[in-house]
ZADO-1210 file (C-alpha; in nm, 4 decimals, padded with zeros to 6 digits):
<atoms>
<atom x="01.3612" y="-11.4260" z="-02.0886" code="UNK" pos="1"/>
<atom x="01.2498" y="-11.1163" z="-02.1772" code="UNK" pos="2"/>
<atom x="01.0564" y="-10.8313" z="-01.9393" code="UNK" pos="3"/>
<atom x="00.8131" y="-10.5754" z="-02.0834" code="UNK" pos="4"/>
<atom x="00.8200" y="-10.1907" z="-01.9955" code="UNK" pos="5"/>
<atom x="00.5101" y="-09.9561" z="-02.0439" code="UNK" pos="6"/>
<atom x="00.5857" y="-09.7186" z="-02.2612" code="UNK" pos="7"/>
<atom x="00.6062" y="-09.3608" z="-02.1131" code="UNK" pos="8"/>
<atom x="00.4843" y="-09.1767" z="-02.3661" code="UNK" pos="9"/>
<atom x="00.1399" y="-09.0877" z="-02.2246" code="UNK" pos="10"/>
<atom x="00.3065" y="-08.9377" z="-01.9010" code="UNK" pos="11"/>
<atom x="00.5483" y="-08.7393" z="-02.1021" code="UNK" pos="12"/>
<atom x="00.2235" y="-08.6111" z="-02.3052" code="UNK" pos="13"/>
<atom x="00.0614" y="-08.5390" z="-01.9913" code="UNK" pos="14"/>
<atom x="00.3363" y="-08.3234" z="-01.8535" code="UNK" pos="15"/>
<atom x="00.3468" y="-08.1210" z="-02.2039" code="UNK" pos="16"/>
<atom x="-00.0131" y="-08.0336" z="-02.1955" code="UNK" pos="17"/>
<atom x="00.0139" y="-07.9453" z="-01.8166" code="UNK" pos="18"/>
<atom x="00.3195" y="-07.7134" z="-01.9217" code="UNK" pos="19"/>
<atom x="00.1442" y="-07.5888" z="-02.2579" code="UNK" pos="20"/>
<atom x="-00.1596" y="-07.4724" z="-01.9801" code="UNK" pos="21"/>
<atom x="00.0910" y="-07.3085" z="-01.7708" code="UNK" pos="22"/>
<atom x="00.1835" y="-07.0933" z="-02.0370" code="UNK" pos="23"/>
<atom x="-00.1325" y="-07.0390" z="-02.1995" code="UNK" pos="24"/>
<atom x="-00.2556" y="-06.9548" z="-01.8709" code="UNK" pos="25"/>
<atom x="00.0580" y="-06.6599" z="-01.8336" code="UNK" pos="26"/>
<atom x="00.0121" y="-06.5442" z="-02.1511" code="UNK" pos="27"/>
<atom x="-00.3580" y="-06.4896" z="-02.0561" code="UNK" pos="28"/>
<atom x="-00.2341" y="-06.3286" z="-01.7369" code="UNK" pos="29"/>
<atom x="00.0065" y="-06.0599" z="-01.9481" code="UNK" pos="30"/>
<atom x="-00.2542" y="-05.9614" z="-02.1941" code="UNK" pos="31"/>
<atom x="-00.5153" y="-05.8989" z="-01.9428" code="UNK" pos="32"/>
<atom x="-00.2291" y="-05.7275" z="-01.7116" code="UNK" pos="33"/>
<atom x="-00.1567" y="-05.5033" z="-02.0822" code="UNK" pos="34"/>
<atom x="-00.5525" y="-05.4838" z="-02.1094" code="UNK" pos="35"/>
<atom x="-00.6289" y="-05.2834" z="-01.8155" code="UNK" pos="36"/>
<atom x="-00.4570" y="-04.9694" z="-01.7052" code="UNK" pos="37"/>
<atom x="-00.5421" y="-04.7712" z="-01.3810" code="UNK" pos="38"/>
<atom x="-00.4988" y="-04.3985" z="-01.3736" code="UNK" pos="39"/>
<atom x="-00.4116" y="-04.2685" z="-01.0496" code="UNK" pos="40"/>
<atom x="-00.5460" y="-03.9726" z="-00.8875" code="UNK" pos="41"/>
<atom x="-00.3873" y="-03.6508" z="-00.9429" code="UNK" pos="42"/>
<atom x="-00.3255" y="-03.7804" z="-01.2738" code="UNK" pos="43"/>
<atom x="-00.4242" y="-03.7994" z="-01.6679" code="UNK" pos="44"/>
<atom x="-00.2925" y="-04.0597" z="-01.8945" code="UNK" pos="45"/>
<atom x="-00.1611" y="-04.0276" z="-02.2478" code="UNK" pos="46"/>
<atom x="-00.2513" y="-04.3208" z="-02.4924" code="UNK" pos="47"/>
<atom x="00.0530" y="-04.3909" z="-02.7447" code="UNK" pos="48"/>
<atom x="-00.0441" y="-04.6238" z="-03.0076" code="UNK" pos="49"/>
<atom x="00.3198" y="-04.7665" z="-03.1326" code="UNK" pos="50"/>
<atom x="00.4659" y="-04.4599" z="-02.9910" code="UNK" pos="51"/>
<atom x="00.2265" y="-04.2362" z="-03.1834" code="UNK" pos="52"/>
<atom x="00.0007" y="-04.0203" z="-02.9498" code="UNK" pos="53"/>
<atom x="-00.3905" y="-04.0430" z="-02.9566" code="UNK" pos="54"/>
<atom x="-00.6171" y="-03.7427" z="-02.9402" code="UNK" pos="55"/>
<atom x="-00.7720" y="-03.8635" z="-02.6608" code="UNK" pos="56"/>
<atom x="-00.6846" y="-03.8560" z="-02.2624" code="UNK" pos="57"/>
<atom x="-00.7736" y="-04.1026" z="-01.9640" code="UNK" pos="58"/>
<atom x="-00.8853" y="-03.9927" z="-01.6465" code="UNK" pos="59"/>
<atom x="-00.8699" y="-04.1258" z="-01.2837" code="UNK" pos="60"/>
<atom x="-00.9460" y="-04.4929" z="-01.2658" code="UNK" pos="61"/>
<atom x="-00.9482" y="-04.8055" z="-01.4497" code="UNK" pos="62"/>
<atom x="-00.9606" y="-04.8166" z="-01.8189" code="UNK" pos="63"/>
<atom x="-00.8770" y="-05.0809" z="-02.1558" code="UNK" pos="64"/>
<atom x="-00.6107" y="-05.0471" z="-02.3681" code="UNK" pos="65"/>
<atom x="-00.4924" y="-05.2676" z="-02.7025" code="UNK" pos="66"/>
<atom x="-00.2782" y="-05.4724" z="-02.5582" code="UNK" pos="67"/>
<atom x="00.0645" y="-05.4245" z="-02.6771" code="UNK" pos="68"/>
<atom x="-00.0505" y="-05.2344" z="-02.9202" code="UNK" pos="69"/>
<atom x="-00.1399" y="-04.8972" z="-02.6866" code="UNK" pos="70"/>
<atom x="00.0544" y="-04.7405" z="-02.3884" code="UNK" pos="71"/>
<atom x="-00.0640" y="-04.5099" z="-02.1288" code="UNK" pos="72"/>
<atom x="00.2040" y="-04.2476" z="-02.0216" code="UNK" pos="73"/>
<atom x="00.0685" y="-04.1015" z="-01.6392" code="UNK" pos="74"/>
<atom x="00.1064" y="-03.6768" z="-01.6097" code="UNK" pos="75"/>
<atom x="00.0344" y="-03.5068" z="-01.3177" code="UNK" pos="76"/>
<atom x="-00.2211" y="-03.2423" z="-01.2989" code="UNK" pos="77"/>
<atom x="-00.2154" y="-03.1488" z="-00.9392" code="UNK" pos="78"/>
<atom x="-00.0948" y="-02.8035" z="-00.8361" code="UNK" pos="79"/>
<atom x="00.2729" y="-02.8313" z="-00.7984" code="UNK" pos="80"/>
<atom x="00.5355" y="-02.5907" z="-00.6893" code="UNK" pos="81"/>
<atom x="00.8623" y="-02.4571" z="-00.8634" code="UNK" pos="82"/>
<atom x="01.1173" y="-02.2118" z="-00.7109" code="UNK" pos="83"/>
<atom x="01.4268" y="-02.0271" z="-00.9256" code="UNK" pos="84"/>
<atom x="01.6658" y="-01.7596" z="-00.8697" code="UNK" pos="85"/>
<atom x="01.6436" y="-01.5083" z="-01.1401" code="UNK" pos="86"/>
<atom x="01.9138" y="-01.2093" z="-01.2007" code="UNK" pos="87"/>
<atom x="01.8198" y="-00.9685" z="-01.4899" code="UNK" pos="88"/>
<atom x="01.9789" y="-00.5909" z="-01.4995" code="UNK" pos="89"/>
<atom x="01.7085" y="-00.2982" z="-01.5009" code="UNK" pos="90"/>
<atom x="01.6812" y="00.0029" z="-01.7355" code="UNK" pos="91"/>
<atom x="01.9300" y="00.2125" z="-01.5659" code="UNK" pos="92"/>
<atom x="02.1410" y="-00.1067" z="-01.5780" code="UNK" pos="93"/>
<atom x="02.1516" y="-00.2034" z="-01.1931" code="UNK" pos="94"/>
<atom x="02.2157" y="-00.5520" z="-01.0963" code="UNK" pos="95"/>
<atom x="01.8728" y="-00.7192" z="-00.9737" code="UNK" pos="96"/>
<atom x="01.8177" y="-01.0706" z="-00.8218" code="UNK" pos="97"/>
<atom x="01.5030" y="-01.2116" z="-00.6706" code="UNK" pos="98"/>
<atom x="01.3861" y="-01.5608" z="-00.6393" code="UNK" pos="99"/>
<atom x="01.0442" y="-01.6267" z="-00.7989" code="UNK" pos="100"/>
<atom x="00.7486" y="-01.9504" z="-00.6514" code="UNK" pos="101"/>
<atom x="00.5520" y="-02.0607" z="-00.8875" code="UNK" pos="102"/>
<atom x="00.2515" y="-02.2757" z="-00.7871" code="UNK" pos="103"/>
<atom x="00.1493" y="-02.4268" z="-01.1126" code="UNK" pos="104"/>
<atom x="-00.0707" y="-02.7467" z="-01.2820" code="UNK" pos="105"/>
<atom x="-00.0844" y="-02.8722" z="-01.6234" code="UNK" pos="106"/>
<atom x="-00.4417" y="-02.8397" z="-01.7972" code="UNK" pos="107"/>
<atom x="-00.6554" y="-03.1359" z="-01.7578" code="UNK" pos="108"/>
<atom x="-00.7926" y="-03.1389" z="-02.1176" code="UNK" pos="109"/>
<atom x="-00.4422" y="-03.0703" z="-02.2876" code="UNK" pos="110"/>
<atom x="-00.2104" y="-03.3218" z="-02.1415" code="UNK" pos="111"/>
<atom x="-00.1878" y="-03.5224" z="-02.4499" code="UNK" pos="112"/>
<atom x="-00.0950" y="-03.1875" z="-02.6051" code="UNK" pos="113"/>
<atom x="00.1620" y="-03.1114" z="-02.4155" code="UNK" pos="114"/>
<atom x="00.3294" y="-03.4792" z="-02.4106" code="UNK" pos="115"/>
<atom x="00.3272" y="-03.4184" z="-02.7701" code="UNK" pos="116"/>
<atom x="00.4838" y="-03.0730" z="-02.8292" code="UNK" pos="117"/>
<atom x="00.6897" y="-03.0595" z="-02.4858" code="UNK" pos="118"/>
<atom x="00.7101" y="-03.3613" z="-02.3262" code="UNK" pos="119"/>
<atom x="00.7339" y="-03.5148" z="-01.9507" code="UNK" pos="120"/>
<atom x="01.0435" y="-03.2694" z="-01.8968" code="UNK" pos="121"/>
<atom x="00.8442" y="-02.9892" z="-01.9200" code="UNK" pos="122"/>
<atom x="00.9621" y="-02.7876" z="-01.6015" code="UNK" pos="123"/>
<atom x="01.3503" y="-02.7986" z="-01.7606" code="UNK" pos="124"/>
<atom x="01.2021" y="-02.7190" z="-02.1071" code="UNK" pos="125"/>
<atom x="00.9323" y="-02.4397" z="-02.0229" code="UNK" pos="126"/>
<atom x="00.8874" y="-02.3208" z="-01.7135" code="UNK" pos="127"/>
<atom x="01.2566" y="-02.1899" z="-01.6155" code="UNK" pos="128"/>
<atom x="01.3555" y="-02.0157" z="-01.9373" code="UNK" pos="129"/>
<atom x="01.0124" y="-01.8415" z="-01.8760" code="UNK" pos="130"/>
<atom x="01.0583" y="-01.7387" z="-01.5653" code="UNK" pos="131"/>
<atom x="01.4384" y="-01.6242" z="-01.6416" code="UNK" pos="132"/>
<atom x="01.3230" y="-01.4354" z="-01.9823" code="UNK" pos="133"/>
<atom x="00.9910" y="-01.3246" z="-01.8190" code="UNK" pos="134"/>
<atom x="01.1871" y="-01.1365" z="-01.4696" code="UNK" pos="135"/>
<atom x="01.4921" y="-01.0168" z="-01.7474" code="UNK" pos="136"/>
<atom x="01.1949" y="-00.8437" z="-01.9977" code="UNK" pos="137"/>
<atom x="00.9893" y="-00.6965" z="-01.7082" code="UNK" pos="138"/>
<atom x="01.2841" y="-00.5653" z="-01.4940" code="UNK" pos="139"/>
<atom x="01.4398" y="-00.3603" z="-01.7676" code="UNK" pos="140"/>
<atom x="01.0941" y="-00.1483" z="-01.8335" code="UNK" pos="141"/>
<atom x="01.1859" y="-00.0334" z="-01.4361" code="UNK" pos="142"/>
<atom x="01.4643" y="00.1892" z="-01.3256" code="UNK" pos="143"/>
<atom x="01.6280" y="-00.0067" z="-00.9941" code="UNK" pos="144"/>
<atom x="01.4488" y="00.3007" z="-00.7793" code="UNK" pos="145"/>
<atom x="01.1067" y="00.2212" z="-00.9371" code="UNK" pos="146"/>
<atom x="01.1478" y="-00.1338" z="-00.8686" code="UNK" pos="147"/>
<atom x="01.1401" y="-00.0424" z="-00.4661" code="UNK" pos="148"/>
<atom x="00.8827" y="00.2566" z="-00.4348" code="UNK" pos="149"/>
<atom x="00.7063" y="00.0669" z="-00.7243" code="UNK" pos="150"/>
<atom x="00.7452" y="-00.3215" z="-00.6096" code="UNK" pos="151"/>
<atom x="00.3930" y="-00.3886" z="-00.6319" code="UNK" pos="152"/>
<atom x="00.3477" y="-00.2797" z="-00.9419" code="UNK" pos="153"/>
<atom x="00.6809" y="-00.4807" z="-01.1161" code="UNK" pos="154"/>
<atom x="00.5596" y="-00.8093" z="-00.9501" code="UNK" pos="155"/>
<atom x="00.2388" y="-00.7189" z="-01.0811" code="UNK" pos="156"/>
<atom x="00.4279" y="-00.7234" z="-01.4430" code="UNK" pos="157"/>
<atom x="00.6315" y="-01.0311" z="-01.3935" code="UNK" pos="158"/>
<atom x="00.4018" y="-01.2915" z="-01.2839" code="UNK" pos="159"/>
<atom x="00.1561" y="-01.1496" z="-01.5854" code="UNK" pos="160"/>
<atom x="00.4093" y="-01.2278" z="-01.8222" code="UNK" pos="161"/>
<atom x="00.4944" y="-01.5569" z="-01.6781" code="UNK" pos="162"/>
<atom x="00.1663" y="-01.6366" z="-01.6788" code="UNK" pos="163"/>
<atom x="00.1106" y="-01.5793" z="-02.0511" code="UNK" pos="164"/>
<atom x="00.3806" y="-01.8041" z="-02.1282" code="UNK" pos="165"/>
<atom x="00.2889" y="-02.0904" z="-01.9604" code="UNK" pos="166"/>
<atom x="-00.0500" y="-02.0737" z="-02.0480" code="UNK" pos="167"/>
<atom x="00.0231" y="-02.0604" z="-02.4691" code="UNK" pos="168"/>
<atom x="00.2153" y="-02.4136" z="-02.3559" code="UNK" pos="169"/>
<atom x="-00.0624" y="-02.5404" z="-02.1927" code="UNK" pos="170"/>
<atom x="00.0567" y="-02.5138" z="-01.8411" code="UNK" pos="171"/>
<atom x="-00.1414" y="-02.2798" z="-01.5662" code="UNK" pos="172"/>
<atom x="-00.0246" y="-02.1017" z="-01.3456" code="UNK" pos="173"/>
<atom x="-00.1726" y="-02.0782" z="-01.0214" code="UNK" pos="174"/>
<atom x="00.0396" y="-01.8283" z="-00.8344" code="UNK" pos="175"/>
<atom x="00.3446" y="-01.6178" z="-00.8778" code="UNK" pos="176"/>
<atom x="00.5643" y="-01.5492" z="-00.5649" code="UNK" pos="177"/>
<atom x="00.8241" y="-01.3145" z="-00.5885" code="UNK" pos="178"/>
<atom x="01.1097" y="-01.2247" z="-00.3048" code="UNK" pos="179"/>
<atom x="01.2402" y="-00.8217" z="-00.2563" code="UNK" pos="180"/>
<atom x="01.4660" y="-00.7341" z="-00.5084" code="UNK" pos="181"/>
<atom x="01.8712" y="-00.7814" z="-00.3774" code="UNK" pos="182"/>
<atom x="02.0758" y="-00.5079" z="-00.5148" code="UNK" pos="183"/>
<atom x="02.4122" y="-00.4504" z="-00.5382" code="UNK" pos="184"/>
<atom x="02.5855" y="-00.3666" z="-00.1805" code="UNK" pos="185"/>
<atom x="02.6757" y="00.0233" z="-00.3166" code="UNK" pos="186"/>
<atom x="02.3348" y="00.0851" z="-00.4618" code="UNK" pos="187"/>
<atom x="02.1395" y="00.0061" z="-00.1539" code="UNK" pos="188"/>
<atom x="02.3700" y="00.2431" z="00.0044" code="UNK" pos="189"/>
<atom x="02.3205" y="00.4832" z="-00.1668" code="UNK" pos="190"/>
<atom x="01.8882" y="00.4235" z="-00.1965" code="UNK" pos="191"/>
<atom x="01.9611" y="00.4141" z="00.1744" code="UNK" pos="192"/>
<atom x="02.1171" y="00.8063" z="00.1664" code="UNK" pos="193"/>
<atom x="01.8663" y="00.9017" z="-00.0640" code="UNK" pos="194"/>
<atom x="01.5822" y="00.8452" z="00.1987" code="UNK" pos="195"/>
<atom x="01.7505" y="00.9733" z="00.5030" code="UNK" pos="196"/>
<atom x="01.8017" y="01.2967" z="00.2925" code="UNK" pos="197"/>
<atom x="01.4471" y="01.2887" z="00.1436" code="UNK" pos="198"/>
<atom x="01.3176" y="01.2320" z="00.5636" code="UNK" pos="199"/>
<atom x="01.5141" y="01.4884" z="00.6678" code="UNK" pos="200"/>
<atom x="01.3892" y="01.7549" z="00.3407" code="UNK" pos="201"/>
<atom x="01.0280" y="01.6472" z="00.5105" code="UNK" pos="202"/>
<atom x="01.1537" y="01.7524" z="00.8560" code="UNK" pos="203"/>
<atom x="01.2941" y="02.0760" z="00.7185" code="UNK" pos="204"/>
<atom x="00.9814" y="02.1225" z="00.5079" code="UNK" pos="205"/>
<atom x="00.7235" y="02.0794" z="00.8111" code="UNK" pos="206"/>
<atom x="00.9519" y="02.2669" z="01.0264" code="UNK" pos="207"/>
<atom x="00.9414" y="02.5973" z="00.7913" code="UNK" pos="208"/>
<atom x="00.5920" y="02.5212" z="00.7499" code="UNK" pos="209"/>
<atom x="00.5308" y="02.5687" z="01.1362" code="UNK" pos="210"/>
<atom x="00.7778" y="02.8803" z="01.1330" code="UNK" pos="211"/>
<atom x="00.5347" y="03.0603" z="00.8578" code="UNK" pos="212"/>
<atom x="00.2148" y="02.9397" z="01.0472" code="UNK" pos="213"/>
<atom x="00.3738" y="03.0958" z="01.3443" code="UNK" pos="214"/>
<atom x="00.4725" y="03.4119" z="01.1347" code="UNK" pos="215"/>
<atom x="00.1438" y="03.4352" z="00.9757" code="UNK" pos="216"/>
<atom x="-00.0121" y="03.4332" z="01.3031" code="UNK" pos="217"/>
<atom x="00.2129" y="03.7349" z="01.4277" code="UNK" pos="218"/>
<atom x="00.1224" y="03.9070" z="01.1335" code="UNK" pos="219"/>
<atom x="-00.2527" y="03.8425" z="01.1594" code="UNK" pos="220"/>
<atom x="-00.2296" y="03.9442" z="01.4949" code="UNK" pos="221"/>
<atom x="-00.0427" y="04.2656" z="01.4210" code="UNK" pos="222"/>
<atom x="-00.2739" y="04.3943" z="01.1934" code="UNK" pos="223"/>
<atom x="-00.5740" y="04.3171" z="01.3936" code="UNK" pos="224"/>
<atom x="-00.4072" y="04.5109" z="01.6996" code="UNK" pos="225"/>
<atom x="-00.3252" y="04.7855" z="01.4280" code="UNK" pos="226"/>
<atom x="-00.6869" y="04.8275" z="01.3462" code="UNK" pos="227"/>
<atom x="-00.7663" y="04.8294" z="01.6596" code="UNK" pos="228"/>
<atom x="-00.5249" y="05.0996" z="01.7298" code="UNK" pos="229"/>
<atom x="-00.6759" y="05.3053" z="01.4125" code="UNK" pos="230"/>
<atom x="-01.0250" y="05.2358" z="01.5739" code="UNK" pos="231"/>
<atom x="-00.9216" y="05.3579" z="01.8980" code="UNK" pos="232"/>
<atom x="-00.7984" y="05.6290" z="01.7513" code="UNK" pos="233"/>
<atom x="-01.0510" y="05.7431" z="01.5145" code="UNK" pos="234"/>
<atom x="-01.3183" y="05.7131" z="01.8315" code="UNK" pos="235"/>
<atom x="-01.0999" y="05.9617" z="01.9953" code="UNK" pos="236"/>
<atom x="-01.0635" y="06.1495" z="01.7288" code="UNK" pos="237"/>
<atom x="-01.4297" y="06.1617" z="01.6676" code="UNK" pos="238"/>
<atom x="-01.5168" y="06.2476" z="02.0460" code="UNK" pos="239"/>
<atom x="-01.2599" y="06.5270" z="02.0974" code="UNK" pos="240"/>
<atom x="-01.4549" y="06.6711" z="01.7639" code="UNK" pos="241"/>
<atom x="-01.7291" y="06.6298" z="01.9334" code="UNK" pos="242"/>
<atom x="-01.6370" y="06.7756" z="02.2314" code="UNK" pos="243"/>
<atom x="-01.4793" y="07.0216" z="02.0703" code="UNK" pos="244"/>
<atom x="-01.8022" y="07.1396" z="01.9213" code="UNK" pos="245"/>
<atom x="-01.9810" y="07.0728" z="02.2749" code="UNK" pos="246"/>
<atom x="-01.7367" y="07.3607" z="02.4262" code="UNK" pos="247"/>
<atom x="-01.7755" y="07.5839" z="02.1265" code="UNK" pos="248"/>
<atom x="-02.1483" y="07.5954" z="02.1797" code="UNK" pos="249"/>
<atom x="-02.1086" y="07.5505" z="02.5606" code="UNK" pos="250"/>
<atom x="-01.8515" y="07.6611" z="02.7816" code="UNK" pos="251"/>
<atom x="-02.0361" y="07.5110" z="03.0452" code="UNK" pos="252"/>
<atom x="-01.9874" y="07.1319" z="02.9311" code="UNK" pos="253"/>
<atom x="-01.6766" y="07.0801" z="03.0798" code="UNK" pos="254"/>
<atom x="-01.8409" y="07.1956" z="03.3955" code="UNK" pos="255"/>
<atom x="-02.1120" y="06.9613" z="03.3285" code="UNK" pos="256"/>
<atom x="-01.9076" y="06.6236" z="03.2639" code="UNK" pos="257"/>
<atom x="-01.7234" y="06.7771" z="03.6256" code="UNK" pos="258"/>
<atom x="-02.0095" y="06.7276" z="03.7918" code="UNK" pos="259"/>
<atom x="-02.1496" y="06.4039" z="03.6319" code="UNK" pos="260"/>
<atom x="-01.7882" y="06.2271" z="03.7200" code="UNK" pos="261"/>
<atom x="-01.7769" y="06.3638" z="04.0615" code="UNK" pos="262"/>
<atom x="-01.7458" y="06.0960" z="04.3175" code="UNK" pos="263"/>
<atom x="-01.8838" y="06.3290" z="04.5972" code="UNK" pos="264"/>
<atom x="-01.5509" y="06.3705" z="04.7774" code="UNK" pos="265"/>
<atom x="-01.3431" y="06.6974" z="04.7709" code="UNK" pos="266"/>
<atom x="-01.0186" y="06.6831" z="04.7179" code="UNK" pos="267"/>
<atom x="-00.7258" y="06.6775" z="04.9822" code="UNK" pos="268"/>
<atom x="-00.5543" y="06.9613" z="04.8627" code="UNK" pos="269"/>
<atom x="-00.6370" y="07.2169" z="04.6108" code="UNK" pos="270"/>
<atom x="-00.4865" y="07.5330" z="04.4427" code="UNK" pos="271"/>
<atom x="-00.5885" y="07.8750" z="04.5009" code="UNK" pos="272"/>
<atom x="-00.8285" y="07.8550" z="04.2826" code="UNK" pos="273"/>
<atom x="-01.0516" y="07.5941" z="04.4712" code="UNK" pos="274"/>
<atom x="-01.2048" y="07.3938" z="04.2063" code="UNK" pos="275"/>
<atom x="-01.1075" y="07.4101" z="03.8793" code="UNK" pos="276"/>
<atom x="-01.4151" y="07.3434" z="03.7208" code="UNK" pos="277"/>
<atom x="-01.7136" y="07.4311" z="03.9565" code="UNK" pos="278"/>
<atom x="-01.7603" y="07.6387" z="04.3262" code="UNK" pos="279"/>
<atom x="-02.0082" y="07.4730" z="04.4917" code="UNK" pos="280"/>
<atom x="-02.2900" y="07.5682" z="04.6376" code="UNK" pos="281"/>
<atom x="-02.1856" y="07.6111" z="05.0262" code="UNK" pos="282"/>
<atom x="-01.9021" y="07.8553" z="04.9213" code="UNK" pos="283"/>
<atom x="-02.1408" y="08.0203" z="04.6733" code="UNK" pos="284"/>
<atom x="-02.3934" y="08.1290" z="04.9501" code="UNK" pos="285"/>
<atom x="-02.0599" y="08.2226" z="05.2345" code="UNK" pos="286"/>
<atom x="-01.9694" y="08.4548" z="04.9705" code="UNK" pos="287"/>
<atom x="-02.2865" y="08.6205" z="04.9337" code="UNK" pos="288"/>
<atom x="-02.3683" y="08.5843" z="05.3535" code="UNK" pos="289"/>
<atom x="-01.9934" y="08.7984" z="05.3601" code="UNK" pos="290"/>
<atom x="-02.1201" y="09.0815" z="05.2048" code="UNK" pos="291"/>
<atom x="-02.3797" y="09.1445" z="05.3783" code="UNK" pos="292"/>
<atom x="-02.2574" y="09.0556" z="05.7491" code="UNK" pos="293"/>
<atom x="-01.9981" y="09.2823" z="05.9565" code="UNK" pos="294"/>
<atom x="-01.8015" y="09.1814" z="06.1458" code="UNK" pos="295"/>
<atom x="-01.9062" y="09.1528" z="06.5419" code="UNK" pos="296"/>
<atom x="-02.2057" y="08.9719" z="06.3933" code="UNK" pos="297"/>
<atom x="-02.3929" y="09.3553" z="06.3042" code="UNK" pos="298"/>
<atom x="-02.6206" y="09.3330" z="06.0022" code="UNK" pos="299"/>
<atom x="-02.6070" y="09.6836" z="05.7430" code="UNK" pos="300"/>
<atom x="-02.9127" y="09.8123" z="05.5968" code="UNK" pos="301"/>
</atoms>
């Protein structure tokens, strides 16, 4: 007796086209995932067509590619930050190291350009042999004293050359920070003599400077007590000429100043004489009155 068994065909037909939607529906999946790119923020993206890159760059967001065909490479444009030490030797050939900042971004509109020229490597590729060649070219225009009581000015020169640099490779630079400049131990020694001796010439210099004020003063005052002196003298020259002349013309003017300078009191004590320049009245008029009375109190005719 024989049994009969359904053929199981249709089932295994059913599980193929169940499998066959599985993958149709991955495949799907992967070209829509190779479709659509998103850009993140801070960031533009760089469409390579089989490797080749496209004159044209993505911003922030979500954008369609050929799948499989196109790839987006992601570059950040948001201000980032590189630090170096730098040594270079300056014209005088000192020994100078400083440590440069540099706050930098890549331009927006020219990151396909430099994927294509430089590459995603572009800090080890462009920015550190600038700084290094940029600090070695400006240091040597500077004697090692210039770069000190000139800092200001030599940063000034570096980050403007860095600058330049980075911007013919598409790269801006934001800001340039720049340390003091290290010297060698002996050399700052001896900048270090230099301006104790240079202080103490300033010292010297205002000290002498208040000496001669003080001397010119003394002189000044000198010559004004000099003229004086010749005035005063010259006055008394003039009035003894004068008085001179008075007494020539007027014996009676010394008698007359006598008498304008008398205080009213007679002296304490005087010579035989009496006074030397007038008699006054009173003994005028006893003179006379003795002539004239005898003694015994008898008049004469």
């Amino acid at each position: 007796m024989s049994s009969y068994r359904p053929s199981s065909w249709p089932a295994r037909s059913n599980l193929v086209k169940i499998a066959a939607g599985i993958v149709v529906v991955i495949i799907i999946v992967i070209v829509m995932l190779e479709t659509a790119v998103i850009v993140e923020a801070g960031h533009r993206g760089v469409v390579l067509y089989f490797g080749a890159v496209e004159n044209r760059v993505l911003g922030e967001g979500i954008h369609f590619i050929i799948p499989f065909a196109e790839q987006v490479v992601q570059l950040e444009v948001r201000t980032q930050k590189y630090q170096a030490d730098a040594d270079a030797a300056s014209r005088d050939l000192q020994q100078v190291h400083t440590v440069i900042a540099l706050n930098y971004r890549i331009d927006p509109t020219r990151a396909d350009t430099l994927y294509q020229t430089i590459g995603p490597n572009y800090e080890d590729r462009i920015i550190a042999p600038t700084i290094q060649e940029s600090v070695k070219a400006s240091v040597a225009k500077f004697n090692a004293e210039d770069l000190i009581t000139k800092r200001e000015i030599a940063k000034g020169v570096i980050a403007q050359a860095i600058k330049q640099t980075l911007a013919s490779n598409d790269i801006l630079s934001e800001n340039v920070f720049i340390t003091n400049f290290d010297f060698s131990q002996a050399f700052a020694d001896q900048i270090e003599q230099k301006v104790v001796a240079f202080q103490k010439y300033l010292t010297e210099q205002n000290t002498l400077r208040s000496i001669q004020v003080i001397a010119n003063q003394t002189v000044v005052q000198a010559q004004a007590a000099a003229k004086a002196n010749v005035a005063r003298a010259n006055g008394e020259s003039q009035a003894i000429e004068i008085i001179t002349s008075q007494l020539r013309s007027s014996p009676q003017y010394l008698q007359w100043q006598a008498i304008n300078r008398w205080n009213g009191q007679l002296p304490y004590a005087m010579g035989n004489n009496g006074l030397p320049f007038f008699t006054p009245p009173s003994a005028q008029q006893s003179s006379v009155t003795n002539q004239f009375v005898r003694p015994g109190g008898n008049n004469t005719g």
